[in-house]
C-alpha positions as CSV (number, residue, x, y, z in Angstrom):
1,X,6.8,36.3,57.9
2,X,4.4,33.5,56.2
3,X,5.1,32.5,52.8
4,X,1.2,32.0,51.0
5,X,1.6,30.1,48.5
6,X,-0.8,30.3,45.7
7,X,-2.2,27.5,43.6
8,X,-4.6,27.2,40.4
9,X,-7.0,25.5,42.5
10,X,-7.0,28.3,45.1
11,X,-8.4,30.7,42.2
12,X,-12.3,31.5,42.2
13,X,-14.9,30.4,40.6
14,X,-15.8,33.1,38.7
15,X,-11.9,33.6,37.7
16,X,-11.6,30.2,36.9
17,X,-14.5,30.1,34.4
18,X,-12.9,33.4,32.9
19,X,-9.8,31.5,32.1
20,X,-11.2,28.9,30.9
21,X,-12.6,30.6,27.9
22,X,-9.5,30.7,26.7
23,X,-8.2,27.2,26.9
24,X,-8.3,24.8,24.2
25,X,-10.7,22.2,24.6
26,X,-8.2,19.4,24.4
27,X,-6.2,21.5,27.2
28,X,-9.3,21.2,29.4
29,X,-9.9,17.9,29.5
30,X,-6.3,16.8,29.1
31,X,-4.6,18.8,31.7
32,X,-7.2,19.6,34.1
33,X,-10.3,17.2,33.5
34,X,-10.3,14.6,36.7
35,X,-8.0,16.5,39.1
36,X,-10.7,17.0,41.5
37,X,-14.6,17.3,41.2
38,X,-15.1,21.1,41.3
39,X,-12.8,21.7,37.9
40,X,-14.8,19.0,36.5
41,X,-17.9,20.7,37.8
42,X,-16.7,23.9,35.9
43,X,-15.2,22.2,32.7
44,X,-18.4,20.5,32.5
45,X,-20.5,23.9,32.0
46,X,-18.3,25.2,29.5
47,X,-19.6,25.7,25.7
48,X,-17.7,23.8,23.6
49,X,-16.0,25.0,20.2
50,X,-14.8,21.3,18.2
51,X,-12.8,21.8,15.6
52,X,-12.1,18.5,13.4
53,X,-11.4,19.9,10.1
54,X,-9.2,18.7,7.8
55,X,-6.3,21.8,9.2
56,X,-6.0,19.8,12.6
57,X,-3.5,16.8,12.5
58,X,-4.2,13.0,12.6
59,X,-2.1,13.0,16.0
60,X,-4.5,15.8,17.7
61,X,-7.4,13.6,15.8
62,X,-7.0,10.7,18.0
63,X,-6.6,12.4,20.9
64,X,-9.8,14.3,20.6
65,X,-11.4,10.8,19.7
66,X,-9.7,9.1,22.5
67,X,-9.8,11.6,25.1
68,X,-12.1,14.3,24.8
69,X,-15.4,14.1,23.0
70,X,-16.7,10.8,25.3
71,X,-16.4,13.5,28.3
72,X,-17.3,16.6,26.1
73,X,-20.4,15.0,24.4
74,X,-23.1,17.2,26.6
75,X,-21.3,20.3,26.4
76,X,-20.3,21.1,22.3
77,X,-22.4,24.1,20.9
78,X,-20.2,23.9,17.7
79,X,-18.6,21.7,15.2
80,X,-16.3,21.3,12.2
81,X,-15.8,18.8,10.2
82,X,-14.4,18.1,6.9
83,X,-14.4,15.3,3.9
84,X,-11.2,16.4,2.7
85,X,-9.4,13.3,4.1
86,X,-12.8,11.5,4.3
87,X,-13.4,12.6,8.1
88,X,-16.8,13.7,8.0
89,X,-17.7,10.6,6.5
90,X,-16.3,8.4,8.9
91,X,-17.5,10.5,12.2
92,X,-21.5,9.6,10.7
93,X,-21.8,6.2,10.1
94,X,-20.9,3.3,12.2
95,X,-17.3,3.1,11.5
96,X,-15.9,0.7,14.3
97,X,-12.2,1.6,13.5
98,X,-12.4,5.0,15.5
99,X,-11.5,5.6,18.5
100,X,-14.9,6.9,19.7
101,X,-17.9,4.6,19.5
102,X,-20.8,5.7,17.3
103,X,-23.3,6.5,20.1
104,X,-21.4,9.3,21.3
105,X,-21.2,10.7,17.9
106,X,-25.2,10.1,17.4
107,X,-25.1,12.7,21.2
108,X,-22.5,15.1,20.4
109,X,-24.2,15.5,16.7
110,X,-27.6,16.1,18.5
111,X,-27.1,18.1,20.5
112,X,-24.7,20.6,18.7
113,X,-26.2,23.8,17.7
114,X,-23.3,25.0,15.2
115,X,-22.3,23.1,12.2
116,X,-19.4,24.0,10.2
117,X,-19.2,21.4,7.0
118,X,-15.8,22.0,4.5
119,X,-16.1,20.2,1.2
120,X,-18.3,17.9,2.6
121,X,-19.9,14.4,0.3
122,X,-23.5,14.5,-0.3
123,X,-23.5,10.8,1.3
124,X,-21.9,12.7,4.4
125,X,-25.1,14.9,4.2
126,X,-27.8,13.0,4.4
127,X,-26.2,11.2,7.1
128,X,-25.8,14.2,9.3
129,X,-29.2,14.8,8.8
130,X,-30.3,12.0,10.8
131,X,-29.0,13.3,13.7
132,X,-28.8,17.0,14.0
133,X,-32.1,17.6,15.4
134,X,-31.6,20.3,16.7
135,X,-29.2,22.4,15.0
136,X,-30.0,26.0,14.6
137,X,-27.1,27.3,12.1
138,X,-25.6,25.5,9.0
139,X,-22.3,26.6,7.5
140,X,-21.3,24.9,4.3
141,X,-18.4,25.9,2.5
142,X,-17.7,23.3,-1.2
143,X,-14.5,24.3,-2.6
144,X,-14.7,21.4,-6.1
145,X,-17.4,19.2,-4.7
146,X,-19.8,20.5,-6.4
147,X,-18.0,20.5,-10.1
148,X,-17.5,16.9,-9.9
149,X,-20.7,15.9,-8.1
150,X,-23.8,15.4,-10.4
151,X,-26.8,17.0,-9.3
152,X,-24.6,18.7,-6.0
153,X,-26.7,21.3,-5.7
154,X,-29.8,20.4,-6.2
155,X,-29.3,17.8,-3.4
156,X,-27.9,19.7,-0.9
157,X,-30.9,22.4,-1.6
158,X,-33.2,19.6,-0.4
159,X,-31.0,18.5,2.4
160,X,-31.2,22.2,3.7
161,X,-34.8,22.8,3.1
162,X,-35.6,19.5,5.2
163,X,-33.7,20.6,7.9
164,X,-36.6,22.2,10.2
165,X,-34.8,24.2,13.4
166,X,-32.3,26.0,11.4
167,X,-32.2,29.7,12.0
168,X,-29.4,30.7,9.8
169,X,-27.3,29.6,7.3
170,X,-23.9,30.5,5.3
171,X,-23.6,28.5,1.8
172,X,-19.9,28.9,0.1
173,X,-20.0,27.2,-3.2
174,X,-17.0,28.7,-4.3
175,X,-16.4,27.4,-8.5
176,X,-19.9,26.1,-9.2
177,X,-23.3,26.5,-8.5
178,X,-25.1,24.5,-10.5
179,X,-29.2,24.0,-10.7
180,X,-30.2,20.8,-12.7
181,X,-33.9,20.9,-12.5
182,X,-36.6,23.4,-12.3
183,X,-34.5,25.7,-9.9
184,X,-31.5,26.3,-12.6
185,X,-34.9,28.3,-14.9
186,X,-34.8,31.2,-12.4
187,X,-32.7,34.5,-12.7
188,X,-31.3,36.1,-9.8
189,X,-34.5,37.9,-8.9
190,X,-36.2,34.7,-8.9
191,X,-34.0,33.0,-6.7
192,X,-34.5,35.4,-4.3
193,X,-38.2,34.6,-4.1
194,X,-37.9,30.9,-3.8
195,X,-35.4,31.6,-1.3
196,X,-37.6,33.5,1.0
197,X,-40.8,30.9,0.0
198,X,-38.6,27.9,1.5
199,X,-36.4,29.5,4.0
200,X,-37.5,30.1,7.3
201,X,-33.7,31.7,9.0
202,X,-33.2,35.2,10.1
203,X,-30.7,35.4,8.8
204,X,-29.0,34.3,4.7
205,X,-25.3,34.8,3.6
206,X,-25.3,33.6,-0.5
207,X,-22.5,34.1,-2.8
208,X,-22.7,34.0,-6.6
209,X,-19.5,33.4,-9.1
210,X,-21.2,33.6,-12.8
211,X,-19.7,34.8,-15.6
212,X,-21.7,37.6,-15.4
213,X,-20.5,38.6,-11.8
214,X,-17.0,37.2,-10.7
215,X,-17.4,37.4,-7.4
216,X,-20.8,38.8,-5.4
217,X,-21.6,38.0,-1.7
218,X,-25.0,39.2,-0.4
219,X,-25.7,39.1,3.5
220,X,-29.6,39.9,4.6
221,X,-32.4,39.2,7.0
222,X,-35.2,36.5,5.3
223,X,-37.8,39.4,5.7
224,X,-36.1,41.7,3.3
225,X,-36.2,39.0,0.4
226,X,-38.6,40.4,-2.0
């Protein structure tokens, strides 16, 4: 009787791209990235998740930096970044002192579709904005930023409302929402009408923390703004 031996390699296509959906994407391109061409071929078609908030460690840091986002660059759908340990800051301007050179950075952040920002600097936002042309939804959660940033939200309302291929967005300002200018004049109602005057997403998740209402989240479609 013949032993078969089975290996990975010996797997399908189809089951191999079914697996893959669960794999990490640091285990892709670290265990199986340049074995042979066809797992490259099938890594290579994968939508990417990056996560590079401040929860990952500074060891699996530099090994995305060093070993996955130069080969992942075409391929990342979304991405999370953070300022909490200045992170965000350094992936967007030309910091030579990573590990990943700044044209791969300008790819990966134009072509990724998903944005995910925690706490991030306003600095860190304008930057972004440079190159995300063609990001379609905006996550931004601010957990103090905003309480110790002058004019916070004001600025990142004009960052959002310049940004022309979004289709949804999530805003998380968590202790403060605060309007300097003409914007802080409206009441809730209001709001809701400038919101559907500048917004053009299909979709708007806002939370408000007053004194007035501790905590409220609302979740609707642009259309039913009134």
């Amino acid at each position: 009787m013949t032993n078969i031996i089975s290996k990975f390699e010996h797997l399908p296509n189809e089951l191999l791209l079914d697996i893959f959906i669960y794999c990490r994407p640091r285990d892709l391109f670290i265990s199986l990235f340049n074995i042979n061409q066809r797992l490259n071929s099938l890594i290579c078609i994968q939508s990417l998740n990056i996560d590079l908030g401040n929860a990952l460690p500074k060891y699996l840091l530099d090994i995305y930096y060093k070993s996955v986002l130069h080969n992942a660059r075409e391929q990342i759908h979304t991405l999370r970044l953070s300022d909490t340990y200045g992170r965000m800051n350094r992936f967007v301007i030309n910091d030579q002192q990573l590990e990943i050179d700044f044209e791969t950075r300008k790819i990966i952040l134009n072509r990724v579709k998903c944005l995910i920002l925690w706490d991030p600097l306003m600095t860190s936002l304008y930057e972004i904005l440079n190159y995300v042309n063609n990001l379609e939804y905006l996550h931004v959660t601010s957990i103090g930023r905003a309480r110790n940033t002058p004019n916070y939200s004001d600025g990142l309302l004009k960052i959002i409302f310049a940004m022309k291929t979004l289709k949804r967005l999530y805003l998380a300002l968590h202790d403060s929402i605060i309007f300097n200018t003409d914007i802080g004049k409206y009441n809730f109602l209001e709001l809701k009408t400038y919101i559907h005057i500048c917004f053009r997403y299909k979709y708007i998740a806002y939370s408000f923390n007053t004194k007035w209402m501790l905590y409220a989240t609302f979740s609707t479609t642009a259309s039913s703004i009134t």
